[in-house]
N, C-alpha and C positions, 0 to 999 in steps of 0.2 A: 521893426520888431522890438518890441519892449521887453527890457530884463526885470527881473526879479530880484526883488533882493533879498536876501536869505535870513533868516527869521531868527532875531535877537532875541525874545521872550524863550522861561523855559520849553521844551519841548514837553506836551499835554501826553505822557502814557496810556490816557484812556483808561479800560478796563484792564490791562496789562497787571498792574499792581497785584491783581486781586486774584490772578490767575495762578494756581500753584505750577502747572507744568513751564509757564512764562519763567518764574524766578527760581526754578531747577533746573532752568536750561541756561540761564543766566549765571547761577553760581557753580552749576557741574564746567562752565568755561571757563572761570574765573581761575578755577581750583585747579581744572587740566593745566593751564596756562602757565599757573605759577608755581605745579607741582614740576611739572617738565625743568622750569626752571632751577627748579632745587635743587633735583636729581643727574643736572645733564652732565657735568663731569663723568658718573658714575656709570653710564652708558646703557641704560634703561630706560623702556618706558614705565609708564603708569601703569599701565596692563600686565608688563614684565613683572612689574615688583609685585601685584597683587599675584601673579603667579607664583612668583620665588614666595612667598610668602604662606600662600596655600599648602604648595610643595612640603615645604617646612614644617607647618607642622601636622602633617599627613603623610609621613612617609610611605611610601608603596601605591599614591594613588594614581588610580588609572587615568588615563584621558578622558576616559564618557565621565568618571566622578569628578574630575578637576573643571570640564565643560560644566556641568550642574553647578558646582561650588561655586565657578568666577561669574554665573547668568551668560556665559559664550554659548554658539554656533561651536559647533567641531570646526566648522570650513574658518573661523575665525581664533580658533582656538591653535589648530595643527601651524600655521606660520610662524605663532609668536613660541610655540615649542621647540620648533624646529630652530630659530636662531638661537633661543639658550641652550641646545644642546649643542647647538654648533660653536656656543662659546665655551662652552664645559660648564655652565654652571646648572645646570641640572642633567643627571643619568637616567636613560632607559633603562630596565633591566626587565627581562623576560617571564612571565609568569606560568608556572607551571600549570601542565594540563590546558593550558590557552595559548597554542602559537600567534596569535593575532594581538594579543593583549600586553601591554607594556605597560609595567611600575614605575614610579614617577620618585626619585628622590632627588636631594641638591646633592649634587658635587662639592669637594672639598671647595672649591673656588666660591661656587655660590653659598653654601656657608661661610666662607671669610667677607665676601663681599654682602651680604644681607644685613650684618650690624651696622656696617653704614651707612646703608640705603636709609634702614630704618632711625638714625638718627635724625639725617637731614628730613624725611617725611614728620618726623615727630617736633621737630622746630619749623618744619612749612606749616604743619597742621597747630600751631598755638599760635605761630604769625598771621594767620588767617583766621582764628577763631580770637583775638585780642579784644574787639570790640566786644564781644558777648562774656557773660559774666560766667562763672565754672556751671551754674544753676542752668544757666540758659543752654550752654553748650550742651551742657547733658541731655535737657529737657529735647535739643536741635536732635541728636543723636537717639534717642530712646524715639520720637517720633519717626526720624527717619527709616532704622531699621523698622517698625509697624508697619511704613508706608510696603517696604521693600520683602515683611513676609522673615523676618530674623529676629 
């Protein structure tokens, strides 16, 4: 049997380049990867912080509005709730006239802990946008929210 030997030229992407879901799926792993990395001391995910974050500044929102806000499932939404309240950094509190329905604020804890989440994201996010010029960031950003409907 004959081996092969493994191919020294670049690799040809094809149509890949050209493809916008191709390099949104490329850089939304880029970005998970090294935003995780920013923040891991801190004991959050990426999903976490844009929770806590929501939370913040919407105090009293519910679950079905905080689903809409973050683009979550409820069945994906209830887990990552369910651990910050189990850390104390966001409280239930009960909404009147609705026993089913629960307000959403941060806990003293997740307000102490949110300034620095948002630090390390805000120096993840200039170390990942370095190459591109303030023009171009902006221009990345005002496209993307249009793509996304914001």
């Amino acid at each position: 049997m004959d081996t092969v030997r493994a191919r020294q030229e670049p690799i040809d992407l094809g149509p890949l380049p050209g493809l916008l879901g191709h390099l949104l799926r490329r850089a939304h792993g880029r970005m998970q990867t090294g935003f995780a990395e920013a923040i891991a001391g801190l004991g959050v995910t990426a999903s976490e912080f844009a929770l806590l974050c929501l939370v913040e500044a919407n105090p009293g929102i519910t679950l079905g509005q905080l689903a809409h806000a973050a683009a979550l499932d409820k069945s994906t939404l209830s887990p990552a709730m369910q651990r910050l309240t189990e850390r104390q950094l966001v409280e239930r509190q009960p909404v009147s006239g609705d026993r089913r329905t629960q307000a959403l604020c941060l806990s003293p804890a997740g307000a102490a802990l949110l300034p620095s989440l948002k630090a390390c994201v805000e120096t993840y996010e200039s170390d990942m946008a370095a190459p591109l010029t303030s023009e171009e960031r902006e221009t990345l950003l005002s496209l993307l929210r249009k793509l996304n409907g914001l």
